[in-house]
N, C-alpha and C positions, 0 to 999 in steps of 0.2 A: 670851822670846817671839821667835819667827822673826819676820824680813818678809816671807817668802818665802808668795806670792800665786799661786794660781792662774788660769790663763789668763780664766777662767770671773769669778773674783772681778776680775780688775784691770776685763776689759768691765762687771760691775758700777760698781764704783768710777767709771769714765769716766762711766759712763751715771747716774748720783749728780754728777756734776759737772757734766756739760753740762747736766740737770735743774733745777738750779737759774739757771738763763736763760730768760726769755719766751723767744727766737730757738731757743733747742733748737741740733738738727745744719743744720749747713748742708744744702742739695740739695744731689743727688747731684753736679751739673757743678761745683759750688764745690768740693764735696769733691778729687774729681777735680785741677781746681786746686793745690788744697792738696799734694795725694800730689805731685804732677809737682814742684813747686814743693819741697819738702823734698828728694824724692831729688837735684833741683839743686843744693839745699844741702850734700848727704850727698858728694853728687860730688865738687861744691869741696874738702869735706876731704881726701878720699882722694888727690885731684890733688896736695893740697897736700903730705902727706905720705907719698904714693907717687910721685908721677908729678913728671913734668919742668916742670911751668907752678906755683910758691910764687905761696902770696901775699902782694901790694904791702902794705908797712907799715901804710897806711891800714884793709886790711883785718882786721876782728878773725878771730882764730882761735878755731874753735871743736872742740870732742873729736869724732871720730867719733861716739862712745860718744852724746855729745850730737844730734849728728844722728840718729842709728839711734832714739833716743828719742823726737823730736819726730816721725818717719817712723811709727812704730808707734802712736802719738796717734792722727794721722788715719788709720791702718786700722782700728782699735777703732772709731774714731768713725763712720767707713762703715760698717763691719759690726754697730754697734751699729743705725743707721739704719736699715739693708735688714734687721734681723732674726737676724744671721749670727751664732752659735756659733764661734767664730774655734778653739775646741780639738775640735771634732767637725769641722769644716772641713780642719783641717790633720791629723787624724789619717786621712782620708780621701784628702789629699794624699800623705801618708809611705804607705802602701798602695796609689797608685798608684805609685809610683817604686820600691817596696817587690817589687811584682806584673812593671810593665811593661816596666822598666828595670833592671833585675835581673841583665842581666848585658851590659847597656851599659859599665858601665867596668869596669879590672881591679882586681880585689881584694889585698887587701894577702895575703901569707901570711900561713897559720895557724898 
């Protein structure tokens, strides 16, 4: 048996787990919160393991991998809120970039 889940199923899944909380999703501005607050997280790592500023022993280290995880939590969790289809959303998104942008950068040879 795969794990492998679609877009459609994992916002299921979220929306089966925050379901079972009286409190449900946060509002939207907590939400918000949250997003800002992880990619600070997600930052840290990347600094840490790309960039010039490590961090201080005291600080735990945590995987990108991990970060980008808990960052995609709360935009399921927003979009499960506002009602969003995050794979009708983003297919809409790849078809602008697909249409608009299209020949904004150079392409690799064929």
């Amino acid at each position: 048996m795969s794990n492998e889940l679609t877009l459609n199923q994992l916002q299921e899944k979220v929306d089966r787990y925050i379901g079972q909380f009286k409190e449900g999703y946060f509002p939207p501005f907590e939400l918000m919160a949250r997003l800002t607050e992880e990619i600070g997280e997600l930052s840290r790592e990347v600094q840490h393991v790309y960039g010039q500023k490590k961090k201080k022993q005291s600080e735990s280290i945590n995987s990108i991998e991990e970060e980008l995880g808990d960052l995609f939590f709360v935009i399921v969790c927003f979009a499960n809120s506002q009602g969003i289809r995050l794979d009708e959303t983003l297919l809409k998104v790849i078809n602008k970039y697909e249409t608009r942008d299209k020949d904004r950068w150079t392409r690799k040879d064929e």
